[in-house]
C-alpha positions in Angstrom: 10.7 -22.8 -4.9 7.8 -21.7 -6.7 8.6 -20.4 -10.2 6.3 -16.9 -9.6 8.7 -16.0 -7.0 12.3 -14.2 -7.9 15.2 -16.3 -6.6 16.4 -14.5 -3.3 19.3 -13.5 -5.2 17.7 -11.5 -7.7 15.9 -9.7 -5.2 18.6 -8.5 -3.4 20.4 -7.0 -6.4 17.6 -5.5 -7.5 18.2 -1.6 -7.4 16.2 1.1 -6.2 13.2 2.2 -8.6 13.2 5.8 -9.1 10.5 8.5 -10.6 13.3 8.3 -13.8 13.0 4.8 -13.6 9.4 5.1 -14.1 9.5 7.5 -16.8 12.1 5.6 -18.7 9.5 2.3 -18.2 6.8 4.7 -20.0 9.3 5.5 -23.2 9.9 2.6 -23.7 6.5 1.2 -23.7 6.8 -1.1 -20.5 4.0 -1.6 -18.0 4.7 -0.2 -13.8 3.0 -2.8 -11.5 1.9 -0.9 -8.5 0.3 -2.0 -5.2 -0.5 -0.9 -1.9 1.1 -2.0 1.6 0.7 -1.4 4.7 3.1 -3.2 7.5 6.9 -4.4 7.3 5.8 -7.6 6.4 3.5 -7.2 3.5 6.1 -4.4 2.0 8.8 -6.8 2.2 6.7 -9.6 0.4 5.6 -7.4 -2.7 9.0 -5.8 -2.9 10.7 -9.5 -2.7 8.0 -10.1 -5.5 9.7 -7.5 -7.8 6.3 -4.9 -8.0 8.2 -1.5 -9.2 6.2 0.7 -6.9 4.8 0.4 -3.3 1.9 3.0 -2.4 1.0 3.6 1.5 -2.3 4.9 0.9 -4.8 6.4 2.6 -7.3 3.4 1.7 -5.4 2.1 5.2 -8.2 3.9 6.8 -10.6 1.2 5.2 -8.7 -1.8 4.6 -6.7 -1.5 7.8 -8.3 1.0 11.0 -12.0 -0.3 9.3 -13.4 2.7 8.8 -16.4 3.0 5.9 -13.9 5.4 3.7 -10.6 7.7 4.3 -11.4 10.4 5.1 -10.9 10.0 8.9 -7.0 8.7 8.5 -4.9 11.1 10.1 -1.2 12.3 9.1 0.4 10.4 12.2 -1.5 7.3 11.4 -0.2 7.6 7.7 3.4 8.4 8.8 3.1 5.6 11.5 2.2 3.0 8.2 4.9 4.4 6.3 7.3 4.3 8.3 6.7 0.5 9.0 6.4 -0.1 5.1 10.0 1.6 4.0 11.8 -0.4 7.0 10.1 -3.9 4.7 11.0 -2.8 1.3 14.2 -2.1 -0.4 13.8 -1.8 -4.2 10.0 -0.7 -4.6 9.7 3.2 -5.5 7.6 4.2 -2.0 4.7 7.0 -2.3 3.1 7.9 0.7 -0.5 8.8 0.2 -1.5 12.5 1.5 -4.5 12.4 3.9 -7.3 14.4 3.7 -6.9 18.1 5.0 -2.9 17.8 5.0 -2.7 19.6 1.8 -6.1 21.2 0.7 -6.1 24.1 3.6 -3.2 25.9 3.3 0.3 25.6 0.9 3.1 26.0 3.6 1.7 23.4 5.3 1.6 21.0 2.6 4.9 21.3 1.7 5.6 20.5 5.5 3.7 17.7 5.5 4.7 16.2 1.9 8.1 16.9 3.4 7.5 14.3 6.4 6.5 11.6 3.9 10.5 11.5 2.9 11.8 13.2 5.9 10.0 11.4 8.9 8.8 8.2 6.5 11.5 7.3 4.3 9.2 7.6 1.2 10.2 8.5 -1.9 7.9 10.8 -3.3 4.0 11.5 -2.3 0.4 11.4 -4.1 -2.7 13.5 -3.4 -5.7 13.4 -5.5 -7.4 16.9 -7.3 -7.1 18.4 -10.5 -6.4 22.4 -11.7 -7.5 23.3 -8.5 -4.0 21.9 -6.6 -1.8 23.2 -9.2 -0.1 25.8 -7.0 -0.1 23.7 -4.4 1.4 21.2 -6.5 4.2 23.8 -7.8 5.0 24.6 -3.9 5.8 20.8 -3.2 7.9 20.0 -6.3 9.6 23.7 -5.8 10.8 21.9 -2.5 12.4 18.8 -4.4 9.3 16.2 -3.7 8.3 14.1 -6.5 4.4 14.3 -6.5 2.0 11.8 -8.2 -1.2 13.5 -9.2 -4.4 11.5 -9.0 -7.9 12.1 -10.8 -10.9 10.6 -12.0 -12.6 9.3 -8.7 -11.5 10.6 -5.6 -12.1 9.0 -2.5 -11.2 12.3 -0.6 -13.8 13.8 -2.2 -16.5 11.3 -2.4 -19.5 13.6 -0.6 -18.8 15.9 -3.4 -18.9 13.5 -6.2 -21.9 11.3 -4.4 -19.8 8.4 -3.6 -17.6 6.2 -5.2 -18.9 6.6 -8.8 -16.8 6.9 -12.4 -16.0 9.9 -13.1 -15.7 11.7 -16.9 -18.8 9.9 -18.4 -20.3 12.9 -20.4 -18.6 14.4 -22.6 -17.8 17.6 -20.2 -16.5 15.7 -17.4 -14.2 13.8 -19.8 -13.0 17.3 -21.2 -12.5 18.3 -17.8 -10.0 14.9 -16.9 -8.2 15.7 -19.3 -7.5 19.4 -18.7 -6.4 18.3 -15.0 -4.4 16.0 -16.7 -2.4 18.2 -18.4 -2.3 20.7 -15.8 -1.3 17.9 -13.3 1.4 17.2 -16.0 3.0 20.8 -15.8 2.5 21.3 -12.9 5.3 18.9 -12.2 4.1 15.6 -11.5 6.3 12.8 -12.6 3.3 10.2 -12.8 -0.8 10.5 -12.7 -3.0 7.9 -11.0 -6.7 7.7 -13.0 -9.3 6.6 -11.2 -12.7 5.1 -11.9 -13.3 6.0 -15.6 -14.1 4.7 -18.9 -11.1 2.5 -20.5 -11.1 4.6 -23.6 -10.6 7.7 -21.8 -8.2 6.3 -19.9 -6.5 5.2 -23.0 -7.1 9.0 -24.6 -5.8 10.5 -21.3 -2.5 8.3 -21.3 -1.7 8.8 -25.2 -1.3 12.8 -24.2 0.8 12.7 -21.5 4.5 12.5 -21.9 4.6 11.3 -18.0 3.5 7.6 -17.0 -0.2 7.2 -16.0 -1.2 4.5 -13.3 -4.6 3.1 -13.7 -7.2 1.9 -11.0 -10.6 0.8 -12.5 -9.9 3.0 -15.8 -8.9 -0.3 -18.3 -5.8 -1.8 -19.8 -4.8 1.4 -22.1 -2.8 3.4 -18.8 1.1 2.7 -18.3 0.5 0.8 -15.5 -1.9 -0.4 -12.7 -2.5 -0.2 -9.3 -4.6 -2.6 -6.8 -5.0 -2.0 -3.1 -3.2 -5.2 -1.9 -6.0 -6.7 0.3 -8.4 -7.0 -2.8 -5.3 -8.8 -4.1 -5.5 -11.4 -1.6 -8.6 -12.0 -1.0 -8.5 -10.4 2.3 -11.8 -8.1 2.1 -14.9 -9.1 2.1 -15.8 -8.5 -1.7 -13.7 -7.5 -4.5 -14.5 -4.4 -6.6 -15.1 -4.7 -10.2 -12.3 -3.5 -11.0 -9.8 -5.8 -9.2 -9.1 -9.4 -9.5 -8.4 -11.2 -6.5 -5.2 -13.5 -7.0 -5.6 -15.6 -3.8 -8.0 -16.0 -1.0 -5.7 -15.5 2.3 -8.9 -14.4 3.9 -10.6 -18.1 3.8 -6.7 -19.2 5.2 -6.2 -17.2 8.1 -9.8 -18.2 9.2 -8.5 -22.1 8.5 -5.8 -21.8 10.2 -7.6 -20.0 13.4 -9.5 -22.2 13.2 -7.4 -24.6 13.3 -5.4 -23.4 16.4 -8.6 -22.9 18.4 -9.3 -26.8 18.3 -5.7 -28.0 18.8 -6.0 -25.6 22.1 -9.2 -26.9 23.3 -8.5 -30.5 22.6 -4.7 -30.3 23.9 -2.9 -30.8 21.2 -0.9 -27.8 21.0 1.3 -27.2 22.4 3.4 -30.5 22.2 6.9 -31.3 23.6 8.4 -30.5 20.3 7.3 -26.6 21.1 8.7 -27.1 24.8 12.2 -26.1 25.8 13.4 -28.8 28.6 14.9 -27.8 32.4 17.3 -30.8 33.3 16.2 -32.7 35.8 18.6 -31.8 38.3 18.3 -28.2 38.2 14.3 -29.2 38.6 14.9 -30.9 41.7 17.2 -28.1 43.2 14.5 -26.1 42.3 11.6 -27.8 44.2 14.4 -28.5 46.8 14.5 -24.9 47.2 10.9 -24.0 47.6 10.5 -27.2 50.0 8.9 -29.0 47.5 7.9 -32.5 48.4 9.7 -34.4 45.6 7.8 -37.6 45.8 4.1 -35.6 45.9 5.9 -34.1 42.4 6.3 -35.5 39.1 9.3 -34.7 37.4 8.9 -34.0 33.7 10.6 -35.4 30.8 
């Protein structure tokens, strides 16, 4: 067995990671490793490799449904990824990401639809991205006993307002203004912030005034913990972003192994009689007997 993977054993007995849990990490100066997933399979595989937190998020809409960003990924299609996700994992905290419009348009309906996430879903607690601007709406959710991660920094929900994908809080005013939704993120009830695409020192500067744990994604090594959308983890997009690492290339693999499968078709080789399951010869000839079969004009197998 390879020595990166946790003996079976200690996976199993491996108990549930909780919001506390993640807090209690924070205090105690211990770094959350956080990634996406979208299918049973893939949340069972980073959950068996011990990552304390599993997001389903809305980047599904790219990664997964190829679409050029998320802001076409509907609630169903989020529910319908979640749902697969939290029947894979069984240790991982689980966030479901809140799609665009689910929350932004009207409070009694995000409760209802953060409520899904754990209701319908069987995640543990939700994100949605914005600053000040969500903080009653971020009161309502919490009020209704659902943990909520806040997000800022760069928003891919709101990339047509921020002019794509770009850092965020690189003048002094925009840094100021990270910081304030910070903090208003932080009392507003959020038991964890994801910062997004901004400078590593503020990122840093952000994470030493919060009392609650701050994930980082492109915003340098000074946050609590990170997160990575899991395809950029394996190599299965077609470029990595700056600020991922890609820790294997599964993309170059599967297209091996197609590959692979397409001449072993072609050329006969597969399937063999090892992938064959046998019919005894004498229930063959009662079959062709049955059909008046000519049994000499037909071979029979072995």
């Amino acid at each position: 067995m390879s020595s990166h993977v946790p003996p079976e054993d200690t996976v199993r007995s491996r108990p549930k990671v909780t919001v506390l849990d993640l807090q209690e990490r924070r205090d105690r100066g211990e770094a959350i490793a956080m990634l996406t997933a979208y299918d049973f399979p893939t949340a069972r595989a980073v959950d068996a490799a011990g990552v304390d937190v599993i997001l389903v998020g809305d980047s599904l809409a790219m990664v997964v449904l190829g679409h050029p960003n998320t802001l076409s990924v509907s609630m169903e299609e989020m529910l319908h990824h979640a749902r697969a996700v939290s029947r894979g994992a069984r240790s991982a905290l689980l966030i479901g990401d809140m799609p665009f419009l689910s929350y932004q348009a009207d409070t009694a309906e995000a409760v209802r639809n953060a409520g899904r996430f754990l209701k319908e879903a069987g995640m543990d607690a939700v994100k949605l991205e914005g600053g000040r601007e969500y903080v009653s709406t971020i009161l309502a959710i919490v009020r209704a006993g659902i943990p909520v991660q806040g997000h800022i920094g760069l928003l891919p929900q709101s990339m047509r307002r921020q002019g794509g994908f770009k850092v965020q809080g690189r003048t002094a005013d925009g840094a100021h203004d990270l910081l304030e939704d910070a903090l208003a993120l932080q009392d507003a009830g959020c038991f964890s912030i994801v910062i997004e695409g901004v400078p590593a020192r503020l990122g840093a500067f952000i994470t030493e005034r919060l009392r609650i744990p701050t994930i980082g994604i492109g915003a340098g090594n000074g946050t609590n913990g990170q997160v990575l959308v899991v395809n950029d983890v394996l190599g299965l997009g077609d470029r990595v972003p700056r600020f991922a690492k890609r820790y294997a290339d599964l993309g170059a693999v599967i297209v091996d192994a197609a590959a692979a499968y397409r001449r072993d078709v072609q050329e006969r080789a597969f399937p063999g009689p090892e992938h064959g399951y046998n019919l005894p010869d004498e229930e063959w000839r009662a079959f062709l007997m049955s059909v008046g079969a000519n049994l000499r004009a037909v071979p029979v197998a072995r």
